[in-house]
C-alpha positions in Angstrom: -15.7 -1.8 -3.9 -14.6 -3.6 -0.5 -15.7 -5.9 1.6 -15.5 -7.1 5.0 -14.3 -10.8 6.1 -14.5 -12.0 9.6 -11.6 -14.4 10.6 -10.3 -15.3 13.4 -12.6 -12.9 15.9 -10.9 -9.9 13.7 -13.1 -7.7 11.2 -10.9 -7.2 8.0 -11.5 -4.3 5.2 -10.3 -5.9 2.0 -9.6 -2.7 -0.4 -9.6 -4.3 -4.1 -7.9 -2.2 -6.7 -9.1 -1.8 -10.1 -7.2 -5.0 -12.6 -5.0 -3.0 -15.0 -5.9 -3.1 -18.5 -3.4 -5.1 -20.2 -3.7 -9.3 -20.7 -1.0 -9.9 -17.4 -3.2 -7.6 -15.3 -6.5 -9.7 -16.3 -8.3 -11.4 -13.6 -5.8 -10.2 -10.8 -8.2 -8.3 -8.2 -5.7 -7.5 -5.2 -2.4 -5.4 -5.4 -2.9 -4.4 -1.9 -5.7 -5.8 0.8 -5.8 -4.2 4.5 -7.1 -5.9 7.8 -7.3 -4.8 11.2 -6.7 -6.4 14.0 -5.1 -6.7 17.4 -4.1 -3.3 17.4 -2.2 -4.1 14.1 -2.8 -2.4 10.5 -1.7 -5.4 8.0 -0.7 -4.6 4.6 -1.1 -7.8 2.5 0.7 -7.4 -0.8 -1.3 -9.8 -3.1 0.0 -11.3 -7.1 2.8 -10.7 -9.0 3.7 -7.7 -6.6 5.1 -9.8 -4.4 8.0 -10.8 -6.8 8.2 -6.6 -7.7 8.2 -5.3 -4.2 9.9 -8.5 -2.9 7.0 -8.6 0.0 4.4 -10.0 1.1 3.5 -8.8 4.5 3.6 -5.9 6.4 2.3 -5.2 10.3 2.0 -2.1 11.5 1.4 -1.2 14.9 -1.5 1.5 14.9 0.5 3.4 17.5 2.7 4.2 14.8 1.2 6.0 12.3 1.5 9.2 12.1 -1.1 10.3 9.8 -2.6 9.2 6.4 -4.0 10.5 3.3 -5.1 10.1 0.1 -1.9 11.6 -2.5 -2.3 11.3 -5.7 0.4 13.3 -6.8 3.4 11.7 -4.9 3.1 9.1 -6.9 3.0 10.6 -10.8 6.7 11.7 -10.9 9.7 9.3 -11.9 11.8 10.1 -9.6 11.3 7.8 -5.9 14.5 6.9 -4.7 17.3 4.9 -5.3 15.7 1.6 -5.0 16.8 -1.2 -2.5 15.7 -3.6 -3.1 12.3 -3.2 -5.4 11.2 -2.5 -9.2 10.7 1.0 -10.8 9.3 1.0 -14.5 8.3 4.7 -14.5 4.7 5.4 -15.9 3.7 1.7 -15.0 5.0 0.4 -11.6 7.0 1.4 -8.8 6.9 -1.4 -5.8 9.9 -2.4 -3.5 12.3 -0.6 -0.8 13.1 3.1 -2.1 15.7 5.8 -0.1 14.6 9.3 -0.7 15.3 12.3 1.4 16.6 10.4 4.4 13.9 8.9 4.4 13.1 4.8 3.9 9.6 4.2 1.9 7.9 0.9 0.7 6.1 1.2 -2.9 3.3 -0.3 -4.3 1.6 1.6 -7.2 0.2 1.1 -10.4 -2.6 3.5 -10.7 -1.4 6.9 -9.2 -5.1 8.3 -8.8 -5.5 5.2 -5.9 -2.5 6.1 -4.6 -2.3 6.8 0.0 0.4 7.4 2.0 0.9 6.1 5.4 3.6 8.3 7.4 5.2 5.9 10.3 7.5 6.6 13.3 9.2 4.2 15.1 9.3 1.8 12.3 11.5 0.5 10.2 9.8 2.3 7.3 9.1 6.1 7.6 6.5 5.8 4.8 3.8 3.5 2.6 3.2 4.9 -0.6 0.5 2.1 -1.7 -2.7 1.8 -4.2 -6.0 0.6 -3.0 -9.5 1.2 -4.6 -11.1 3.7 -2.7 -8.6 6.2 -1.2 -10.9 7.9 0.5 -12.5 4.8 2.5 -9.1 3.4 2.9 -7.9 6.7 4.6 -11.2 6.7 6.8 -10.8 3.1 7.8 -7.6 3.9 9.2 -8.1 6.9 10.9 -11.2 5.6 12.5 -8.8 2.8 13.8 -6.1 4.5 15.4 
């Protein structure tokens, strides 16, 4: 379910979510790909979801995660924050900015059940609440990295 793309001297993970369902969803592969490299963890947000979570890019030194895991749950209730900016359509999509408990989180979930968190310090963001195909292999890859 991922692959791995050499570019520029840097081995890349590409983590490819499962295409939603409906007609729009059809044919789009990526919602969110990682790559590592340089000491960096690169969150690459991929289709529409860059107009929803008004992003494209995110770098993340490795020095400043926390921790990561696989969280299902976080992501099921319909309440994440007042949005700033970013798109909340609860039951289908919740990309973008959010505030919640002091705390400043990026979004990007469809699917719930694919859903890892990425807890920061010294960032600008204190959380990444994304999807990616394999949880479990996307959690690995990152603590293997750090």
């Amino acid at each position: 379910m991922g692959y791995f793309q050499v570019a520029h001297g840097r081995i890349s993970h590409g983590l490819l979510p499962t295409p939603r369902q409906s007609s729009f969803y059809k044919g789009k592969q990526n919602l969110v790909e990682l790559s590592l490299g340089e000491g960096k963890l690169t969150l690459h947000v991929c289709g529409a979801d860059k107009l929803w979570a008004l992003k494209s890019t995110l770098e993340i030194p490795l020095a400043h995660i926390a921790g990561v895991r696989a969280d299902s749950e976080i992501a099921r209730g319909w309440w994440h924050g007042v949005r700033m900016p970013g798109t909340n359509v609860p039951g289908v999509l919740t990309a973008g900015t959010f505030y919640q408990d002091g705390k400043k989180i990026f979004w990007d979930v469809h699917h719930p059940e694919k859903t890892i968190v990425i807890d920061l310090h010294d960032e600008t963001f204190n959380e990444l609440i994304v999807e990616v195909a394999d949880p479990n292999a996307a959690v690995a890859l990152i603590q293997n990295a750090r």
